[in-house]
Structure formats: C-alpha cells, structure tokens
N, C-alpha and C positions, 0 to 999 in steps of 0.2 A: 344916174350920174352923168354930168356933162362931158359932152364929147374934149373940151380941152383937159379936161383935166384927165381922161381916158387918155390921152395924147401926150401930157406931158408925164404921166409914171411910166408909160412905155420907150420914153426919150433913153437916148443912153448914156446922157450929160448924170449924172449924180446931182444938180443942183438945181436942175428941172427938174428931174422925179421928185426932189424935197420941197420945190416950190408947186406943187400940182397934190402933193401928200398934206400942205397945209394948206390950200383948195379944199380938199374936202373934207378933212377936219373942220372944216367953218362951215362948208354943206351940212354935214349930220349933225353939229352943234342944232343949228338953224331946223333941225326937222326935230329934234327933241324938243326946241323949245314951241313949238307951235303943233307938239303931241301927234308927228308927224311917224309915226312906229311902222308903218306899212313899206314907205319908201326906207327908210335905215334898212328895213330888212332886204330891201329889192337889192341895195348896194350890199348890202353883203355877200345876197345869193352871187350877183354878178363879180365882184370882186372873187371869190370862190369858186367858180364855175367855169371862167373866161379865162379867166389869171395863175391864181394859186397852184389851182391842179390840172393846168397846162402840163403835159409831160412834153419833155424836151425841147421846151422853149425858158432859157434861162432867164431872157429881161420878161418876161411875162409872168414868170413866179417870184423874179422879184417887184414886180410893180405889184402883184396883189399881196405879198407879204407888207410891204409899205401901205397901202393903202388898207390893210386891214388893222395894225396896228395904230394908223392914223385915226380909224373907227372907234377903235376904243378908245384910244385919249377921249376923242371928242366924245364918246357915252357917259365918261366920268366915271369915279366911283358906285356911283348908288345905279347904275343901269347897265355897264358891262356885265355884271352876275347872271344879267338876263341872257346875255348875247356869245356867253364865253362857248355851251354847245355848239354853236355854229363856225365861231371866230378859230378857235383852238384846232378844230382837227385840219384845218387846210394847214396852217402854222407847221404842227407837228410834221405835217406827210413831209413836208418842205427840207427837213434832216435828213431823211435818208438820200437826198438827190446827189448824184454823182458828181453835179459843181459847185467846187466848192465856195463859190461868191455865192450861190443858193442858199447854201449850210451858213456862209457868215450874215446872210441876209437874213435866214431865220432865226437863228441866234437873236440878232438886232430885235428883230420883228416881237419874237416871243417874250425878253426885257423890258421893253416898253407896256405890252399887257399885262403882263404881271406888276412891273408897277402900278397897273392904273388898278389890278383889278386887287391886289393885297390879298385877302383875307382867302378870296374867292376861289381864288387859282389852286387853291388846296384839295378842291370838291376835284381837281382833276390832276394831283398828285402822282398817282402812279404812270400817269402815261408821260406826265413831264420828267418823271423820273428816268423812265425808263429812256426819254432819247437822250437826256444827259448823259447816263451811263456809253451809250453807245459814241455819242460825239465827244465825249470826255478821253477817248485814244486817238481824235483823228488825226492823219498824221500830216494835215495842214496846220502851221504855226498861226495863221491871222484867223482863224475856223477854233484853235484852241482856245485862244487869246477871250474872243468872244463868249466860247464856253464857262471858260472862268469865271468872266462877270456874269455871266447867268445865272453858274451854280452859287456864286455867293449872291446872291439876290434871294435867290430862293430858299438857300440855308436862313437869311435875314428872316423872311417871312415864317420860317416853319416854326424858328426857334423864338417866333413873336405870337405868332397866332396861332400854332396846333395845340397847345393844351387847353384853349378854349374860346375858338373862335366856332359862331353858330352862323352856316350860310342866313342870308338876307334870303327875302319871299323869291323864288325865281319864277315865279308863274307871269303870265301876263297881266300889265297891270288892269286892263280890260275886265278881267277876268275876277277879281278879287274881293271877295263877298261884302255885304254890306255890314260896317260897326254897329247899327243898332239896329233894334227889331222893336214893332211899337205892336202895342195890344190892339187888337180889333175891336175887343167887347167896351174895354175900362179909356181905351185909349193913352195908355200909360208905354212911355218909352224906355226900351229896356239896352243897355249895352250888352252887345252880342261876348261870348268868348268862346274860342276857336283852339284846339289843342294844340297847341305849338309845338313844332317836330324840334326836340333840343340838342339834337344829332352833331357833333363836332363835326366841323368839315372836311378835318384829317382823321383818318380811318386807321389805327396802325393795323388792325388782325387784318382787314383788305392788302395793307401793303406789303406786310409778312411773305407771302409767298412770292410777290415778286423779288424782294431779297435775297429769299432762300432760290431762286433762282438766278439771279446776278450774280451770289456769292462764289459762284462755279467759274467764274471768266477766271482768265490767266494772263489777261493784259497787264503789266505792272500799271499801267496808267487806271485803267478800270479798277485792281486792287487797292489803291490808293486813292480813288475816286468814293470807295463803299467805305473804306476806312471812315474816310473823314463825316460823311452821314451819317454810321452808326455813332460814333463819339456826340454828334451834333443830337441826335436824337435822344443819346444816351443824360446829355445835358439839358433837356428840357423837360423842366418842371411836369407831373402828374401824365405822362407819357406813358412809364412805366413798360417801356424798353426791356431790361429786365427778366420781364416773365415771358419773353418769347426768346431767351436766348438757347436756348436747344438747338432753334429754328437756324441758328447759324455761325454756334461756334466751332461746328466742325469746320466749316470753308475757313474760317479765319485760322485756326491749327495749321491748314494747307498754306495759308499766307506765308507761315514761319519758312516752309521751304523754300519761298522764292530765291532765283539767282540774284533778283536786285537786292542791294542792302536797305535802301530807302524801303520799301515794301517791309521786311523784317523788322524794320525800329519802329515804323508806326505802327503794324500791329502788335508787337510786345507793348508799345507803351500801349494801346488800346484793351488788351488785355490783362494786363494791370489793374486797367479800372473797375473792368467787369467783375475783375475779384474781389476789389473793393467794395462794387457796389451788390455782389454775393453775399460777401462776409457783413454789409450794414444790416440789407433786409435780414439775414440770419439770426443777427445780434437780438434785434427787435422783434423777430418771432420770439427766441427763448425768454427775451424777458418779459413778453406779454403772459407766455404760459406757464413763470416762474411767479408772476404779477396775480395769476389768477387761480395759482394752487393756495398761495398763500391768503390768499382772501377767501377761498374756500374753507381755509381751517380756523379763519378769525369767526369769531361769534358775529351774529347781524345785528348787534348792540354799537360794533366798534365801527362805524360808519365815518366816513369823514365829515373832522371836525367844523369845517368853513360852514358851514349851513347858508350865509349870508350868499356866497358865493353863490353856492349850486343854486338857492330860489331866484339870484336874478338871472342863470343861466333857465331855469324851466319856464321864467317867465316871458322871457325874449322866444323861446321857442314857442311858445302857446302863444302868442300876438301873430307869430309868421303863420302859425297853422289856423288862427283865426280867418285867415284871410280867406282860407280856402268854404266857411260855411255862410258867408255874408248872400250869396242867391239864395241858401236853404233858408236863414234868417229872413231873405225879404220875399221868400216865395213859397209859404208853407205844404202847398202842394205838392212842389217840388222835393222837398223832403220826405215825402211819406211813399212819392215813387220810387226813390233814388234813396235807399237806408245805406247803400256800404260807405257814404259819404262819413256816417254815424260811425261805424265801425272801426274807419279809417284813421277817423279823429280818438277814437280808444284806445288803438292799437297803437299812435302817434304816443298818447298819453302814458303805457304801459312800457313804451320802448324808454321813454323818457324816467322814467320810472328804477326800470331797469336799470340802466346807465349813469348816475349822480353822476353828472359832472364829470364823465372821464374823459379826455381831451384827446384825440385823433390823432395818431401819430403818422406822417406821411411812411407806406412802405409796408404797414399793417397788412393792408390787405392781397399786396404784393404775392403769390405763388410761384417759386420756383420748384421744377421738375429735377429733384435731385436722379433721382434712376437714371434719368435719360441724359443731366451730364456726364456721370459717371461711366455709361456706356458709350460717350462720347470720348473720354480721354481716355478708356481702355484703348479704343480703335486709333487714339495717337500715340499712347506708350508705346504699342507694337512697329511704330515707325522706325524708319533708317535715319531717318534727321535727329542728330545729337538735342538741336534748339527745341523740335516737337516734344523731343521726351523730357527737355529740361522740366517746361512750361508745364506740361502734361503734371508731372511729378510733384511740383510746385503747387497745382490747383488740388491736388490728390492729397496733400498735407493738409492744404485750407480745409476741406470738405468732410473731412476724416473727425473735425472736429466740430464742424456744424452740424452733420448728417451723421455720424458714424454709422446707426443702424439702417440706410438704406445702402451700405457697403455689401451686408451679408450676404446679400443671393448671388455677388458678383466678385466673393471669394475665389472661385475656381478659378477665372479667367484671368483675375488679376495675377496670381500669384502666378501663373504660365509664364507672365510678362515682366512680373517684377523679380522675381529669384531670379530670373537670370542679369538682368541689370545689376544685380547684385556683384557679379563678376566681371561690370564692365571694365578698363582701364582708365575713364574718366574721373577724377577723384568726385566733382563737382554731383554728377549721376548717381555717386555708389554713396556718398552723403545722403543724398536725398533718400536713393529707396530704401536706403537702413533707417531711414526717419521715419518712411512712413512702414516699411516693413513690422519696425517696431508698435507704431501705433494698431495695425491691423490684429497683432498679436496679441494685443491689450484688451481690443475689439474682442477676437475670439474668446480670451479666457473672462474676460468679466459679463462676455453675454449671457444670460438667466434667463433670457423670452421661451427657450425647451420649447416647445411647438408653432409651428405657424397655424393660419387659419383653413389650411386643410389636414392638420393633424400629422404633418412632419416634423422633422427635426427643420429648425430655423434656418442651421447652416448645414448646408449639403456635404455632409465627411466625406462620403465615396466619391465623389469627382473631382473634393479637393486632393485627395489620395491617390487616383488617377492623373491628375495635373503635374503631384510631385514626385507621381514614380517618372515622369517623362524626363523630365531635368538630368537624371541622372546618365542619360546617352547623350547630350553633348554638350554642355555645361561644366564650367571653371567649377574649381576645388570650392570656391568659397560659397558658389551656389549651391552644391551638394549639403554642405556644413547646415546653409537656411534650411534646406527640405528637408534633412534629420531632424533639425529644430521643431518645424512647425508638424511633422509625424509626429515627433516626443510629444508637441501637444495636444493632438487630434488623438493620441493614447490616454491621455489620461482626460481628456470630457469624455470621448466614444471608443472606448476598449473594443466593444464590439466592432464597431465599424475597421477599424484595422485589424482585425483576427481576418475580417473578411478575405480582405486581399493578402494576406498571408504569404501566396503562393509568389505572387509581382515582388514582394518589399524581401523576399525568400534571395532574387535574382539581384536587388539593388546590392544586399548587403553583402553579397558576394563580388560584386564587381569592387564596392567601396573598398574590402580587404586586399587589393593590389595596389590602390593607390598611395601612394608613401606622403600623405599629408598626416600625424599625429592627431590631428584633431579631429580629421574626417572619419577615422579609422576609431576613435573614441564614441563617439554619436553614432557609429554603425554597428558596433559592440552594443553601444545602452540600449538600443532598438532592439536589438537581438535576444538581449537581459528579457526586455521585458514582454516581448511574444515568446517566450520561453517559459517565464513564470506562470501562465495563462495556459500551456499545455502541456501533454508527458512527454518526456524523454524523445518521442520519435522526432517530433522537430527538429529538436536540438542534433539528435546522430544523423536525420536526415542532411540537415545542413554542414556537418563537420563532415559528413561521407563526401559531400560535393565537393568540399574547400581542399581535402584533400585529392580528390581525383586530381582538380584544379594544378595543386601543385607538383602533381605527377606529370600532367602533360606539360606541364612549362618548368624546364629545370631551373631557369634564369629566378624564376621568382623564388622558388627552393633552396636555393642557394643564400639569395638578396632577403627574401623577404616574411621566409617560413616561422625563423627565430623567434621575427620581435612579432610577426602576427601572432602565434599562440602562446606566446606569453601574454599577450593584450588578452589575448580568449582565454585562458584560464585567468588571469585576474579578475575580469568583468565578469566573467559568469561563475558559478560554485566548482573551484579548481577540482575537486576531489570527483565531481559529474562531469566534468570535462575528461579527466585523465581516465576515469572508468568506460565514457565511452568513445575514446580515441583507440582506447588500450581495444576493446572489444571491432571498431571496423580494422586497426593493421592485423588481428586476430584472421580475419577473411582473405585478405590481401595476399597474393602469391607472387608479387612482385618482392625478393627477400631485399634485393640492394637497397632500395626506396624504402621497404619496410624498416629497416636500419638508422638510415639516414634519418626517417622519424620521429624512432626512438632515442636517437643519440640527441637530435635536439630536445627534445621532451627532458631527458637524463640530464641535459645542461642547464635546462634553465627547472629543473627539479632542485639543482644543489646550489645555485649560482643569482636566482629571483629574490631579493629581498623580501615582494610581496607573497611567494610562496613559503611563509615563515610558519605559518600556523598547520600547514598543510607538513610542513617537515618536522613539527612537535606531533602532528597527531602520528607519524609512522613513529616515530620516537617513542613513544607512550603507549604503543598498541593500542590503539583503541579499537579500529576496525580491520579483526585481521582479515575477514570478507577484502575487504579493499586491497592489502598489499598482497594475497593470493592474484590478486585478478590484473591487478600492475605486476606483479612476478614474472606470473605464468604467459602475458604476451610481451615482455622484454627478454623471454628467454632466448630467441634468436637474436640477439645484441647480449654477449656475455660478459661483456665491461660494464654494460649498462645497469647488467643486474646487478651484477657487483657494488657498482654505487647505489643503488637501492638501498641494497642490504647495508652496508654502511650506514647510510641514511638513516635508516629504519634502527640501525644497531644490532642488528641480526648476524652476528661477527661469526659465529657456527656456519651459520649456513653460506654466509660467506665465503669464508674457508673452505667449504666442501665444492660449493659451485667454480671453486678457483680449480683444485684438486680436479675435480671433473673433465673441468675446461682444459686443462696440460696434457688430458690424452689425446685431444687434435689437435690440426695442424693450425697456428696462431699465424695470422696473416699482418702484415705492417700495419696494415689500420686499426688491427686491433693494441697494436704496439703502441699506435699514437694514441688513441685512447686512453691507455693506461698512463700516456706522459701527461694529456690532460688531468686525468682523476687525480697524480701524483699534485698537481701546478694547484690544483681544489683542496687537495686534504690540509696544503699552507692558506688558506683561505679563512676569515671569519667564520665560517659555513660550520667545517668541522675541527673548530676551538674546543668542544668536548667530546670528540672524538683523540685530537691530542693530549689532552687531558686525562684521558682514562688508558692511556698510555704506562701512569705513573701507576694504577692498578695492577698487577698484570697476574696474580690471585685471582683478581675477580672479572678479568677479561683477558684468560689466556688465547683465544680465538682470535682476538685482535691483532694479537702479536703473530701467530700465524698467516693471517690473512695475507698484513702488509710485509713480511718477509716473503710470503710465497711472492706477491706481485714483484718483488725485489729479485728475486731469482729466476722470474720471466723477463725480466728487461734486462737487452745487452748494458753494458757499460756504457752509460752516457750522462750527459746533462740531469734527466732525470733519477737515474738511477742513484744517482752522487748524490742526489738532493734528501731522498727518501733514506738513504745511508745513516747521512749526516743523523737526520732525526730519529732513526732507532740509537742511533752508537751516543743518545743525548741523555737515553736512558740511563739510569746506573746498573742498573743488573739485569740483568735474564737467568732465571735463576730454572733450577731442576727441568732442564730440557728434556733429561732423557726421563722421567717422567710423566711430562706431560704429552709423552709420543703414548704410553699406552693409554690415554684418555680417548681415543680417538672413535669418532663412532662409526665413521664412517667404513664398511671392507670393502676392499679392492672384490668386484667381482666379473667374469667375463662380457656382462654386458653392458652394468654402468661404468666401472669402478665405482662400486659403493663398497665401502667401510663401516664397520660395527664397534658398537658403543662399549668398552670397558668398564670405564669409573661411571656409574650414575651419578653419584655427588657432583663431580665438574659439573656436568651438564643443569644438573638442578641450579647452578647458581651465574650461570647465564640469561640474558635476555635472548628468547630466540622469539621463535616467527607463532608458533604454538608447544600447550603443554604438552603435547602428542607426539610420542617417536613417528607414529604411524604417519600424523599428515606434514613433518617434516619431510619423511621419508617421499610423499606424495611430490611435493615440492621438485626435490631433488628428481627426482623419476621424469617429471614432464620434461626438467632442464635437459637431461641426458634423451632424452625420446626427441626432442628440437635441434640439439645437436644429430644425432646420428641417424634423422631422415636428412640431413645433414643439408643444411642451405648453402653449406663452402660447395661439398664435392659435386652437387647436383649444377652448378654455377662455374666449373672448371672453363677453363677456355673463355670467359666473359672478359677478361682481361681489364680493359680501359673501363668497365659499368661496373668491375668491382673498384676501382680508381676511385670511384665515384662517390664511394662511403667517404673520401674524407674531402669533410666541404671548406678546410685549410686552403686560401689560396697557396699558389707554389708546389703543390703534389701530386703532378699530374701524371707524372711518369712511374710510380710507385710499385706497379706492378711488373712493371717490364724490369726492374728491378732484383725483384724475389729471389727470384734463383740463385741471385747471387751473394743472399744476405747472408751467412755462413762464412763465405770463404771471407768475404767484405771483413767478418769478428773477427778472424784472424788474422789480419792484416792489417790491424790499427794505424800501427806506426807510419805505416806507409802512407795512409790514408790522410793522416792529419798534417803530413809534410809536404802535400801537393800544394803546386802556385796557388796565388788565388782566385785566378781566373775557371779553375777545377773545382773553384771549394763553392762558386756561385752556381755552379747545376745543382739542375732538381733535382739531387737524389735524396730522398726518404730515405734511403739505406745507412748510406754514409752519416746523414743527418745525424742519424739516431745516436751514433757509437762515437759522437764528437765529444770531445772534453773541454773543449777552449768555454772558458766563462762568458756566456750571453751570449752564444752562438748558439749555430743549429736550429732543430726544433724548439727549444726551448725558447729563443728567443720570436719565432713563429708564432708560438702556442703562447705565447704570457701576450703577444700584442691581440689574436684573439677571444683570449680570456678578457682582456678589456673593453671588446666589443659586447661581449657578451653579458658581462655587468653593468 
C-alpha cells in the first residue's frame, strides 16, 4: 500500500480519509485485474495488523476499518467470499472499543461489506449476530442510529438468501482442480465431476444456541432487538423456525414480565404467531395421518383417478434421475465397480412408486416437541405475572387439543398450578383455567391407552391425588370444589388408587366439614359415600369418632355448624348407619352435657328433615326393632329426646312409661325447653298422624296419656296453652277411671315401674316389641341412665349445663333455677313488669309467659325455622 494513501486514512479531515479510502479501492481493483492475489492480501494483512487492531489508537482503527471496507467494494462480489475470513474478524473486534466513533465506524465499515458480500456474510452469521445484539443497547444515539441500518440490512439479506443460498468456492482460486481429465490410453477427454458441498450458508441448529443464549439479556433494547429476528426468521420461507421453539420460548414468556410496555406488545404479538404457526403445522400433521388411515382401509384398486397426471409426474422424475447414470452409460466399467449407483436408481424408482403423485405439503416434515412445550408453560403458569399466566393458559387451550395425549405424564403438576387459578379473583384467568380444566377432564375420562410401555398405568393417580390433597391447606373454596371433582373422578377409573390414600383424603374431608360453602361440604360427603361403600363400618365410625371430637373441642362450630353438617351426613350416606353408629360412639363418651347437645340435635333433625322421611316410616312400621333399641338405649340420657323417638316411632306405651319414669327426678329448664320445642313439632307436618290418631283414643289410649302427662310437666305458658288448646279439640275423653287400671307399669323402689292389668289394651297397641319382658328391658336401661344419674353427678357445673340449650338468648338459665317455683307463683307480678325487665334473659320467667308471640315461644318457632 502506498505510503499517501497510508497517510491520508490516518488524516483526521473525514474527507481525506474518504479520498485515500477511494485510492485504494482503485489500488486493489487494479491488482485483481492483473490476478494480483499475493499483494490484496499483503494490504489486508497490513490494514489488520497496523490499523484495525491498533488498541487504543482511535483514528488508527478507524482508518483500517475504512480501508478494509474500501477492500472489499473493490473485490466485488464474486471474490470478497474469499477474503471475508480475514476482512471480518478485525471489523467485528472494532464493536466492542470503548469509542464510540470506533463502534459508529464499524458499524459503517461492516455495511458496506455486507453489501458487497450479500449472500456470503451468512457463512459468518452468528458472530455478526452476536455484535448486533450487544451494540443494539448502546447508549450512544449516532452508534444506535448506525446499528439500525445495519441490522436492517442484514434482516434484508437473511430474509432473501437463508432459505437457499449455497456459499461460492471459497478456496483459492490457484488452487482449484482441473474440469476435465483426458485418457491416457484412448486419449479421450472426460469432464471431471466433483461433489459439491450443497450446504446453505445459513445454519439455523448453529445459530440455535446462540439465541438461547441471548434470549437471557434483560435490556429492553436487546428484548426488542431478538423479538424482531425471531419474527424475521419466523417469516422466512423453508427455515422452519418452528421446530426449535422449545429452544426459546421460555425467554420470550420472561419477556411478558418486562417493566417496558413496548417489550410486552411485541412479544405478545410475536407469540401469537408462534401459536399460529403450532396450531398450522399441527393441523397438517392430523390430517396427513387422517389422509393415510383412510387410504389404508381403501382397497389398492381405488387408486387415484388422473393416471395422466401421475405418468407425466414419474416421467419428469426419471429424466432428472437419468442424469445421474449418463458416466455409467458412457463408461461401462464404471458401472460394474460402482453398483449402488444401480440400486439408487431402484430405490429412486420404488419411492416413486410408492408415492403416486402425492404433492408436498410445506410443514409435513416439520417436528415439534410437544412435552417439552408443555413443560415449558407449566414453569409459567406457576408465575406471579398475571400476562405469563394469561398466555401460558391461552397456549394450554391450543395444545390440549392438538396434543391432548402428550398432556398425561404432566397431569400432576398441572393441576398443583391450575386448581388453584381456579380461585383466582381475575375473571379473565378463572375463564381460561375452567376451559381448560374442563378439557383435561375430558382428557382423563375418555383416556383408554390403560398401560404405558413399561406396564404402568398411563396416568399417574397417586401423585395426582397427592397434588390434590395439597390444595386443600391453602386454596379458595372454589379450588377445593375442583379437587373433590377431579377425586370423584380419579374414583371411578382407579378405586384402588384412592382407597390407597384413604388415610390423607380421611383429614381433607374433615377439614372440608367446617367450612360453610354448601357445595363444598356436598362433594366432601360424596367422597366420603363412596370410600365408604368400598369398606366396613370402621371407616365410617372412625371418621364420625373424629368429626365429633372435632365438635367437642370447638364449641363455636357446635353450636354454627353441627346441625346442618349431620344432617348433610345422614342424608348422603345410609341415615339408619349413620344414626346406628353416632348412637354407639356418644354410647362411650363421658362428656353427658355434649353427649346431650348431640342427641338433641340428631332428635331435631330426626323429626324436622324432610329427607329423613323414609327413615321415620321405617320407625313407624317397625321393621327393625334392632335399630330403635339401639337409638333408644343411647338417647336415654336425653329423656325428651327419647320421648320423641317414641312418638316417632308410635311407641306411645312406652312413651308414657319413660315420661312417668322421668317425673321422679329432678327436670331442669332445658329439659322444659325441650319439651316446648317437641310441643312447637307435634303442630308440624311431621306428626299430621300422630294428630290424627288423636280422634282414636280406643285404640291409642297411651297417646292420650303421654301428651297430658307432658302437659302437666310444663308450667303455664305459651306452650302449655298451645298443647291445651289441642287436646280440649278433641270431643271426648272418655272412661278415665278405667283406663287408670290398664296400666302396666308398678311403682317400685327402684325404678317406678308399674305392672300390667288389662292384657287386651296392651295387645291392641303398637309398641317397641311383642314381649313384656324386652319392653320391660327398655324401660330398665332408661331408669339405670337416669339414676347413675348425669344431672346429680354434674351438680355445681352450672354455666356447662347452660350449655345444652343451643337457643341463642339463654345463657343465664341456670343461675335461674332456684328460683323457678317461687317465679309460678308469682305470675301476675311477673307479666306486669316494664319492659325493659321483660328484655332479660330469663328462661324462667320466659317460660310462664302468656302474652301471645312472646317468650320462648316466639325464640323457639324463629329456630324452628332455622332448623327446617
């Protein structure tokens, strides 16, 4: 290189370096054309050596960035390919310099090459890639500026020539073997042919991991920089982009979180596409394999009709494949060395064969890795960003329906992540994953694959059943609701697999019974049905031992929420095995106050459940006296309770005698209240034929006893007037005295029991059995329950015997007592107090009120409502 023009790119005039830059542009013109290749190179080495990678001399790298670029203009097209190893790496170093007239020089420098070199500059792709990326944030404006046109230059070229541009020879041309070869012997000249490397010059599976390694940066500039390359890539023809997207749609998911907005809309719309261009290839898979079942079942008769077509499509192919035996045809020797040429052309013929005429569909051949997206937007559903999990959810829809069965192995983990989205407060969110919730459901139940190929079950029950007992500790109601759901259905494909856990889904359903959602508390019952009908009895009492403990230690729920749970649980499961074995654990129970309060509610919603309507015909009808011995005999510490049994049941004798029984101790207010309840029940639908057989009283003298005796245990009040009114409705009571010696029961020192007179009366009742004797058994337990005596054993308990009446407003009931006596006989007075006296809690006074809709009565009928 001559020393002026050495002189003038070192100048610091801008206009001298450009007139010293087209110096030697006309120098290396001038040594190509007189096949001068030794000196071009010298000037390069030297422009590289002296200049370029001068470290920290800035007009020094920029004069060999200019006079390099000035090199290749001047090699042209058809000879820079030779010279770009050399030209290019001084170029690139030139980006990372710390000035940035360097970085806008390179920039410059690198533009000009690439235009000259077009096609070429591909073969060195990733490293031009790679400084874009990094100078594409730099935070000099006239250094960006230059990058810009860079990268759309280079976008120009890829999206022109990466799908199939083939490098030019880059070897020396020196070098470059001779086209024809001439015979020695015959003297015959032969044209040479040489395998031509038909390699695109753009590499995508090369550039692959440099992406997935870019895709990591967190510059919005850099994010918006890879955006717009995948999209450019994603648009060029036979690339097939595509089937490397595993490789990096997790980074673009991460995109969604950026703080810039700009960043977020371009890759939402960019992901957009990719779905679209999921859901194309997809389409065209099934219908190739929809295309090829159906031609499997057609006879090989029904071939397609065009015949003209396909022979001149096999003909056009056998001309191109002719080309390939024209040496073996002019060189028979050749042939007999060389047979796979033979074979080639068979198997050329056989494919063709094969294949009539079926025409390529771009996309065919396409591979995506469903497993590996789907484990990819597991890992963004579980994100904190609302947008990740839209999208997430969104691609989870698409896929569900292209792929379904490569969903199954990744059942477990989905549904950790999706039940609970379930309960998000997003409407848009709780749309989506009931969409696809629903779809996976579909998924499950219509799967039939039963084994994989190591001889398991397809879908993993046991860890999706570990997944959804987890939900249940800190997960909204509506999430809970799903994982009863998808239990219901993981019971009915794998029974077994859920007996398994038995012990875990033992602890859900027990938490599920506190919480007051109706519908949760329904799905946690059916669950319980149906691990029930699968074992004996001990489940079931295991689990109602714990639900009561339960409501032992927590009065609050006892009070709130004991009622309508085992009303739910006797409905849902076989009432008559419920109340057998609730009746059998308060049987153990030494707690009597609680044991009470049990039974009372059991006793209320015995007479008060619509749904227990069969269960109060079968006491009606006797059919199993097993059964009402054993509900008897543990409601005998609640003697109201029994009492409405027996009613219940129509057992109006033994009624009467447990009443009798019950007047030789001492009755406490709560039992008083009780009996204004039972009173507020007998005007109820319930017992319509219990009023009824009223108009009997031949053939249900015991009746009539019963409800006078209860009449003559309650002071004068609201209820007493009520139950009045209803016998004084009868018309007659007739032979009292009588039916006094029918009585069977004798007074005796230890029960008061009473002995039977008339046989006939008693034959013409309904009692509990035909047997005096296990009547007599009956009555014996009642009186042996009373006088180990749960009142006088409990004296002094004061506020915990309160406690039996779960009436709001009667808290003070006992501190009362003592003075309910004197209280009878001082009505008058009592009902003439202000009424700021008549608003205390007294139980006492309550009782003995007369005013219409007042009192207990008006208490007692508003939770009688509750209770229906």
């Amino acid at each position: 290189m001559d020393k002026s023009i050495e002189k003038g790119l070192n100048d610091k005039l801008y206009d001298k370096r450009k007139a010293s830059a087209l110096e030697l542009e006309k120098l290396v013109k001038q040594c190509v054309l007189e096949n001068d290749y030794a000196r071009v190179e010298q000037i390069i080495d030297h422009l590289c050596k002296d200049y370029a990678y001068a470290l920290h001399q800035p007009m020094a790298r920029n004069a060999g960035l200019m006079g390099l670029a000035a090199t290749a203009i001047a090699l042209g097209p058809n000879q820079v390919g030779t010279y770009l190893p050399q030209i290019l790496p001084p170029v690139l170093a030139c980006f990372g310099d710390q000035n940035d007239q360097v970085r806008f020089y390179a920039c410059e420098s690198l533009y000009n090459i690439a235009k000259i070199a077009k096609g070429e500059i591909l073969l060195y792709f990733n490293e031009v890639f790679d400084v874009l990326s990094k100078i594409s944030a730099d935070t000099e404006n006239s250094v960006k500026g230059a990058a810009e046109l860079l990268d759309r230059l280079i976008k120009d070229i890829v999206a022109e020539k990466a799908s199939n541009y083939v490098s030019l020879v880059n070897n020396d041309p020196n070098n470059v073997p001779p086209a024809t070869r001439t015979d020695s012997v015959t003297g015959n000249v032969y044209q040479e042919s040489y395998e031509q490397d038909d390699a695109l010059a753009f590499s995508l599976p090369k550039f692959i991991p440099l992406l997935m390694e870019r895709i990591n940066a967190i510059n919005p500039d850099t994010r918006i920089f890879l955006v717009d390359w995948i999209r450019v890539l994603l648009d060029s023809p036979d690339l097939e982009l595509i089937s490397y997207l595993p490789s990096f749609l997790g980074g673009l998911f991460n995109f969604l979180g950026d703080s810039h907005k700009d960043v977020r809309v371009v890759t939402n719309s960019l992901l957009e596409l990719l779905l679209q261009e999921v859901v194309r290839v997809a389409t065209i898979h099934r219908k190739i394999r929809e295309y090829k079942l159906a031609k499997e079942k057609q006879p090989s008769l029904n071939k397609k009709n065009d015949g003209s077509l396909i022979a001149e499509k096999k003909k056009s192919l056998l001309n191109a494949l002719g080309s390939l035996s024209i040496e073996s045809v002019s060189n028979n020797s050749s042939i007999t060395e060389n047979p796979e040429s033979i074979r080639t052309s068979e198997n050329e013929q056989k494919f063709i064969e094969d294949n009539d005429g079926e025409e390529y569909i771009p996309g065919q051949d396409i591979h995506i890795d469903f497993p590996e997206l789907i484990n990819i937007l597991l890992s963004n559903l579980a994100s904190s960003e609302i947008d990740i999990q839209l999208i997430a959810l969104q691609w989870m829809d698409k896929l569900l329906v292209l792929a379904d069965s490569d969903f199954i192995p990744f059942l477990p983990r989905i549904l950790s992540v999706l039940i609970k989205l379930l309960g998000r407060s997003e409407e848009n969110i709780i749309e989506l994953a009931k969409e696809v919730n629903s779809k996976l459901v579909t998924l499950c139940t219509e799967n039939t694959t039963g084994l994989d190929e190591e001889g398991e079950d397809a879908i993993n029950y046991g860890s999706i059943v570990n997944s959804l007992s987890l939900q249940f500790f800190d997960s909204s109601t509506t999430s809970r609701i799903a994982s009863f759901d998808w239990l219901m259905l993981i019971y009915q494909k794998a029974p077994e697999k859920i007996m398994e856990h038995s012990e875990g889904l033992f602890l859900i359903i027990l938490k599920s019974l506190t919480n007051k959602d109706a519908t949760l508390l329904d799905k946690a019952l059916s669950l319980l049905n149906n691990l029930c009908l699968d074992t004996n009895d001990q489940y079931l009492r295991k689990f109602l031992k714990a639900f009561i403990e339960g409501l032992k230690r927590d009065p609050k729920q006892l009070k709130v929420r004991a009622n309508y749970v085992l009303k739910q649980i006797s409905i849902k499961l076989a009432t008559e095995r419920v109340y057998k074995l609730i009746s059998s654990i308060l049987e153990e129970d030494f707690d009597v106050v609680f044991v009470r309060m049990m039974i009372q509610i059991m006793s209320t919603n015995l007479m008060t459940a619509p749904e227990l309507f069969n269960l109060r015909k079968k006491l009606r009808n006797n059919d199993d006296i097993m059964f009402f011995n054993i509900i008897f005999k543990s409601w005998c510490c609640n003697p109201v309770s029994a009492i409405s049994l027996c009613l219940v049941a129509e057992n109006y004798e033994l009624a009467y005698l447990v009443l009798q029984s019950y007047a030789n101790h001492e009755l406490k207010i709560n039992d008083l209240i009780q009996f204004d309840i039972l009173i507020q029940l007998i005007e109820s639908p319930v017992f319509s034929r219990l009023r009824l057989q009223l108009l009997e009283q031949d053939r249900y003298p015991y009746l009539y006893k019963c409800l006078y005796g209860i009449l003559m245990i309650l002071p004068q009040s609201e209820a007493f007037n009520l139950l009045n009114k209803r016998l004084k409705s009868v018309n007659v009571w007739f032979a009292q005295g009588s039916q006094n010696k029918n009585s069977f029961y004798k007074q005796s020192n230890r029960s008061g029991l009473s002995d039977v007179s008339n046989t006939s009366d008693i034959s013409q009742q309904r009692s509990v059995s035909n047997s005096k004797l296990h009547f007599i058994d009956l009555l014996d337990h009642f009186n042996k329950s009373m006088e180990t005596d749960y009142y006088s054993q409990r004296e002094g308990l004061g506020l915990k015997e309160a406690q039996l009446n779960f009436l709001d407003g009667f808290h003070n009931v006992e501190n009362e007592n003592s003075s309910f006596r004197s209280e009878v006989s001082t009505k008058e007075s009592i009902s003439n107090r202000d009424n700021a006296s008549e608003k205390r809690d007294d139980a006492s006074s309550v009782i003995i009120r007369n005013n219409n809709r007042s009192g207990i009565t008006r208490k007692i009928s508003g939770k009688l409502k509750k209770f229906t």
